[in-house]
C-alpha positions in Angstrom: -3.0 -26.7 -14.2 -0.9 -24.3 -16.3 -1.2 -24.7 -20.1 2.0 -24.5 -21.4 0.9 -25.1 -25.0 1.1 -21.2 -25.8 3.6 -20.4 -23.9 5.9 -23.0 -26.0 4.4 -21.3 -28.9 5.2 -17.8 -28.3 8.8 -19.3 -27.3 8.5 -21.2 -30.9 7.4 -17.6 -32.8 9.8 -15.6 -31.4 13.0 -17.4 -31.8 11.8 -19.0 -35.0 12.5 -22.6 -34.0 10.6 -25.5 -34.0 10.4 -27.9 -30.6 9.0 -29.7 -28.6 8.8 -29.6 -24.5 10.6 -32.0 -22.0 10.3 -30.3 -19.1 9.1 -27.7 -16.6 10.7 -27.6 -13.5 9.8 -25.3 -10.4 12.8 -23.2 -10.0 13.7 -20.6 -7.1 13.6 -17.1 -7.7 10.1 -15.8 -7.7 8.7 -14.2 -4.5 5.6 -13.2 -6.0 5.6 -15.6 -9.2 5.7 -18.5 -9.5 8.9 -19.4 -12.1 9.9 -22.3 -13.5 12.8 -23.6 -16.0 11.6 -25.0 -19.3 13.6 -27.8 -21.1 13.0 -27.6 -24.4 14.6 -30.3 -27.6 14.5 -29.8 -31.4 11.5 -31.8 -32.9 12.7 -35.5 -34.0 14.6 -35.5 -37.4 16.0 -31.7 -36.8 19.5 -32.0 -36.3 22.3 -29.7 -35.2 20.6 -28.0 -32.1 21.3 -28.8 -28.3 18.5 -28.7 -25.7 17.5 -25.1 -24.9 16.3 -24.0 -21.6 14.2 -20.8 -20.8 13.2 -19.2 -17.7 9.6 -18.4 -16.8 7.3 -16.2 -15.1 4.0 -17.0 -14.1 0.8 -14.7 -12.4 -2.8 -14.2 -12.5 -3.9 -13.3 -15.9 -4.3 -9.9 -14.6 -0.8 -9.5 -13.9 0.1 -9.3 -17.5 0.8 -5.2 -17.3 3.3 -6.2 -14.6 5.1 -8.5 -16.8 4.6 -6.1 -19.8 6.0 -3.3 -17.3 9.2 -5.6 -16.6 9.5 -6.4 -20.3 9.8 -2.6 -21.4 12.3 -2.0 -18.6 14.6 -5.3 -19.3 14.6 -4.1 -22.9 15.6 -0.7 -22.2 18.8 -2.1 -19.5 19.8 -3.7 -22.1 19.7 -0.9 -24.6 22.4 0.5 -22.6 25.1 -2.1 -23.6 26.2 -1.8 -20.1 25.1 -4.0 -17.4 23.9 -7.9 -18.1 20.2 -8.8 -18.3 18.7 -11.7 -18.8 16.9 -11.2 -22.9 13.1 -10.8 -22.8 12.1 -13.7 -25.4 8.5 -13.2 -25.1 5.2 -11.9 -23.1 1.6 -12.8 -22.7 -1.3 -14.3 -21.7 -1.6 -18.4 -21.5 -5.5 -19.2 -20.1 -5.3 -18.4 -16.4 -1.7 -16.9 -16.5 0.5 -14.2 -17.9 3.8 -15.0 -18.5 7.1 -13.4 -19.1 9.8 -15.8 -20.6 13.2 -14.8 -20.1 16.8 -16.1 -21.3 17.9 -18.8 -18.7 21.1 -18.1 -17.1 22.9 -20.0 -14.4 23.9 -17.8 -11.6 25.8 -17.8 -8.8 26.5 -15.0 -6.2 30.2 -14.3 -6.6 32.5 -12.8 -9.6 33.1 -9.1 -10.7 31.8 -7.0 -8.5 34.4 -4.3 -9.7 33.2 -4.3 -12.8 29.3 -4.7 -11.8 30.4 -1.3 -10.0 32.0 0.3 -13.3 29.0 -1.2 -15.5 26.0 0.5 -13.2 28.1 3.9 -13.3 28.3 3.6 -17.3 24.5 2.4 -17.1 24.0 5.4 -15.0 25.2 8.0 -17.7 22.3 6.9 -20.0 20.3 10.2 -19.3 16.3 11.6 -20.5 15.1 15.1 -20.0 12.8 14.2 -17.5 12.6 12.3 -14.5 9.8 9.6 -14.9 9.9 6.6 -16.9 7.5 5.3 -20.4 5.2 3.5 -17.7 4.1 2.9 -14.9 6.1 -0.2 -13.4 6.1 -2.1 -9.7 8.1 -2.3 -6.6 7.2 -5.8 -5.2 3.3 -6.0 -5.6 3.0 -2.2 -5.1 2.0 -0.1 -8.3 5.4 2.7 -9.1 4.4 5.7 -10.5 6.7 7.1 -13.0 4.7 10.5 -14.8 7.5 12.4 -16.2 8.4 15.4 -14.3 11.2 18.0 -15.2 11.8 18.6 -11.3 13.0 15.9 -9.5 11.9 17.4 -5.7 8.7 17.6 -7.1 8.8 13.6 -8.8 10.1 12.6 -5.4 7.5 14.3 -3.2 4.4 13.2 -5.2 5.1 10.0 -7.3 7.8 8.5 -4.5 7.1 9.7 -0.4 3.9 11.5 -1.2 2.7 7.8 -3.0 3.5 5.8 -0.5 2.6 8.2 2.4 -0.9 8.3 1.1 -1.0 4.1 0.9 0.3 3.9 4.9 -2.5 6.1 5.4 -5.0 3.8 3.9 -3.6 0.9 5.9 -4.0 2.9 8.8 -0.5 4.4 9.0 -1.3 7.8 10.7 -0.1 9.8 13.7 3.4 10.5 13.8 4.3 8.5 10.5 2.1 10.5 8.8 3.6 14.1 10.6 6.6 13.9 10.1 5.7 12.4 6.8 4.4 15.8 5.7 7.2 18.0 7.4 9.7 16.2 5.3 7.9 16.6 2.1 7.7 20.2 2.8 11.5 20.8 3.2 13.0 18.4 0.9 14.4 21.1 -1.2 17.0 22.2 1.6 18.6 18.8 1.1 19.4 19.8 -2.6 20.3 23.2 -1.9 23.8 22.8 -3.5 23.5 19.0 -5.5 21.2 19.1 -8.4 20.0 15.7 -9.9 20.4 14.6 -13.7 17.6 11.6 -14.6 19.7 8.7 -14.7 18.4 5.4 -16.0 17.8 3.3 -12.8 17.6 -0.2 -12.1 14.7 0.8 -9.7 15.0 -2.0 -7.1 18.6 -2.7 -6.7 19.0 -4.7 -3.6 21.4 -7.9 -3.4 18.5 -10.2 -4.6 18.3 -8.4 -7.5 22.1 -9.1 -9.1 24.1 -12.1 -9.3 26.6 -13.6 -11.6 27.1 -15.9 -14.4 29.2 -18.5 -14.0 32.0 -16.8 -16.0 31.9 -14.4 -13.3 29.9 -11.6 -15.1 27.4 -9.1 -13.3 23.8 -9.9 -14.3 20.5 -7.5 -12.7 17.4 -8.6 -13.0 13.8 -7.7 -11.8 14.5 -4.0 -12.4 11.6 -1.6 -11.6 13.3 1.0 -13.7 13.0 5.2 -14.1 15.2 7.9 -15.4 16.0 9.4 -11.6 19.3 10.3 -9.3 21.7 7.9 -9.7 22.2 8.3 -6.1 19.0 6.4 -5.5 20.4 3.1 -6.9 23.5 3.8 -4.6 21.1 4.0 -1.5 19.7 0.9 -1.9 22.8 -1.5 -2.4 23.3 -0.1 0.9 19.9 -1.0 2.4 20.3 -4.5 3.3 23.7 -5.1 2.1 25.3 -7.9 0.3 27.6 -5.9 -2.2 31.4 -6.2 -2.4 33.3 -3.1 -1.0 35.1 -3.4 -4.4 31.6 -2.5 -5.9 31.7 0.6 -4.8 35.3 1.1 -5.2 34.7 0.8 -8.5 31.6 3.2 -8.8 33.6 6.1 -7.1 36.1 5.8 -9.5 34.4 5.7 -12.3 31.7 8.6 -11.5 32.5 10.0 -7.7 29.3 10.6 -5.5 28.4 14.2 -4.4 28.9 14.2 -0.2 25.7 15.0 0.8 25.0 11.4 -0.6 25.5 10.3 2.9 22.6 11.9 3.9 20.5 11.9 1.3 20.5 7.9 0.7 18.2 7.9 4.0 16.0 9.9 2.1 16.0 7.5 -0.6 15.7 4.4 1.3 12.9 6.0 3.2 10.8 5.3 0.0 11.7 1.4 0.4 11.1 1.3 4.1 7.6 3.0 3.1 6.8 0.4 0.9 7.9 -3.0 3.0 5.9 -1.6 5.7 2.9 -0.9 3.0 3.5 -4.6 2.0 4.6 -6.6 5.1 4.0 -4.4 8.0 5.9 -5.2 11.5 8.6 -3.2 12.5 9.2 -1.2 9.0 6.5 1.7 10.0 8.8 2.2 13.4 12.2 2.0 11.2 10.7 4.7 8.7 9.3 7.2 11.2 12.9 6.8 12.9 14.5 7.6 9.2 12.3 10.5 9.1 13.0 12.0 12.7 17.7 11.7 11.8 16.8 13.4 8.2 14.8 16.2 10.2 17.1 16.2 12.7 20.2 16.8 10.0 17.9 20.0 8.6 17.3 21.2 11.9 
């Protein structure tokens, strides 16, 4: 039973309106939440407002630091005046659940990709002096570390690779995943030799589930798992699984051309999010990473 009576509450507090409920309705879009859409109508006798609607996030109780986590890095996307995101309205604890309750947007999966493309490049120019993030955030269920770092081989070898190399392990991940793990770790400075990285503000997590579109056609991202890193590393992953318009990335090269050794070094990238699906879901990803690793230390000789 979800009590929704302080979650309507801190929805009430934060927008300084007066309501009451109408409905909650299971919506799609949480793979490990469970969200709904909340109808909301001004209280009897308050005229002059329309039915608003929110979107909400539910976990364990326990989960509030994750929701807390995607709170601080929805608030600093939007900071950037750059890319949509839906407007964190308000965060917390309700008995058995935390919950994050978010701005509710229709969506849809087509409209300007050019200009999603031109939007992450200017998002992209929003720069730190380190590469790391305020907090710790998460990738799927799996904790992301984000201590700042001034070198970026050295934030990418510990807190990315290293991280998850270290959790296959646990899950009995070892042999030649673990190997060649450890020889790529070691030689990851030869694939900077003549590129060197500026921390970028990431989404974190930028696959095609991750963006849509309103239904003016505007780019919206959403369930960032953000950190100030290479730019090149949000590339890599539109790429991973696909589903982003070739004008996308049209877009992106022209408004901030990629170096060319980005063609090799999104497999590095990637390799992190292989890591962490098999970490998380096991099957074939363990095989797909250990073949990454062999055609990156193949390209170093």
């Amino acid at each position: 039973m979800i009590n929704w009576a302080p979650i309507t509450a801190a929805i009430g507090h934060a927008t300084q309106t007066r309501f009451e409920l109408a409905h909650a309705m299971p919506v799609s879009g949480g793979c490990i939440n469970q969200t709904f859409r909340l109808d909301v109508h001004p209280e009897p006798g308050r005229s002059g407002r329309d039915d608003t609607h929110y979107f909400v996030k539910l976990n364990d109780a326990h989960k509030l630091e994750m929701f807390e986590a995607e709170r601080a890095g929805l608030n600093v996307l939007a900071a950037t005046h750059t890319v949509h995101v839906p407007q964190v309205i308000a965060c917390g604890v309700s008995a058995k659940h935390a919950f994050l309750v978010l701005e509710y947007l229709v969506l849809g999966s087509h409209g300007n990709a050019s200009l999603l493309g031109a939007q992450l490049a200017a998002m992209h120019r929003s720069r730190a002096d380190k590469f790391g993030f305020q907090q710790d955030n998460t990738l799927g269920e799996t904790r992301q570390q984000n201590g700042w770092s001034s070198e970026w081989i050295t934030f990418w070898r510990e807190q990315r690779l290293g991280f998850q190399l270290q959790m296959a392990a646990r899950k009995g991940y070892d042999g030649n995943l673990q190997e060649m793990g450890h020889r790529l770790m070691e030689r990851l400075p030869e694939f900077f030799a003549t590129y060197h990285p500026q921390p970028s503000l990431l989404h974190g997590d930028l696959w095609s589930g991750n963006h849509a579109y309103t239904q003016a056609g505007v780019p919206v991202i959403f369930d960032p798992a953000p950190y100030y890193g290479d730019r090149e590393a949000d590339l890599a992953m539109t790429e991973l699984f696909g589903g982003f318009d070739p004008v996308f990335y049209a877009a992106y090269h022209e408004a901030w051309p990629l170096d060319s050794g980005y063609a090799t070094r999104k497999i590095l990238y990637n390799l992190y999010h292989i890591l962490n699906h098999a970490n998380l879901f096991g099957g074939g990803y363990a095989r797909q990473a250990e073949g990454m690793m062999q055609r990156l230390l193949n390209e170093i000789g």
